[in-house]
C-alpha positions in Angstrom: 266.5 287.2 63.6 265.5 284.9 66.5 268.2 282.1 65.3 270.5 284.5 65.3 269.9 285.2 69.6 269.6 281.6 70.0 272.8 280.8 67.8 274.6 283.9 70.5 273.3 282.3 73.4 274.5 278.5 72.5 277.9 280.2 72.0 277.9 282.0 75.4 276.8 278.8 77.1 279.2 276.7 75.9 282.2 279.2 76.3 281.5 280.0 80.3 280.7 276.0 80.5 284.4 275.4 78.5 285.7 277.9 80.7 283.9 276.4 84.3 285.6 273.0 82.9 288.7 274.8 82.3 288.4 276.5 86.0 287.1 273.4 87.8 290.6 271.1 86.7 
Protein backbone atom coordinates (compact mmCIF):
# COMPACT_ATOMS: atom_id res chain seq x y z
CA UNK A 1 0.00 0.00 0.00
CA UNK A 2 2.82 2.47 0.89
CA UNK A 3 4.66 1.73 -2.65
CA UNK A 4 1.69 2.38 -4.15
CA UNK A 5 1.69 6.43 -2.59
CA UNK A 6 5.20 6.60 -3.23
CA UNK A 7 4.90 5.14 -6.92
CA UNK A 8 1.80 8.28 -7.23
CA UNK A 9 3.94 10.69 -5.87
CA UNK A 10 7.15 9.91 -8.20
CA UNK A 11 4.66 10.21 -11.09
CA UNK A 12 3.19 13.63 -9.95
CA UNK A 13 6.75 14.93 -9.38
CA UNK A 14 8.08 14.20 -12.54
CA UNK A 15 4.89 15.27 -14.53
CA UNK A 16 4.71 19.14 -12.91
CA UNK A 17 8.82 18.93 -13.21
CA UNK A 18 8.19 17.70 -17.25
CA UNK A 19 5.69 20.29 -17.39
CA UNK A 20 7.99 23.30 -15.42
CA UNK A 21 10.69 22.19 -18.18
CA UNK A 22 8.00 22.31 -20.75
CA UNK A 23 6.89 25.98 -19.35
CA UNK A 24 10.37 27.33 -18.61
CA UNK A 25 11.60 26.88 -22.74
Amino acid sequence: MQNKHIAIGILLISLVFSGWLYWDS
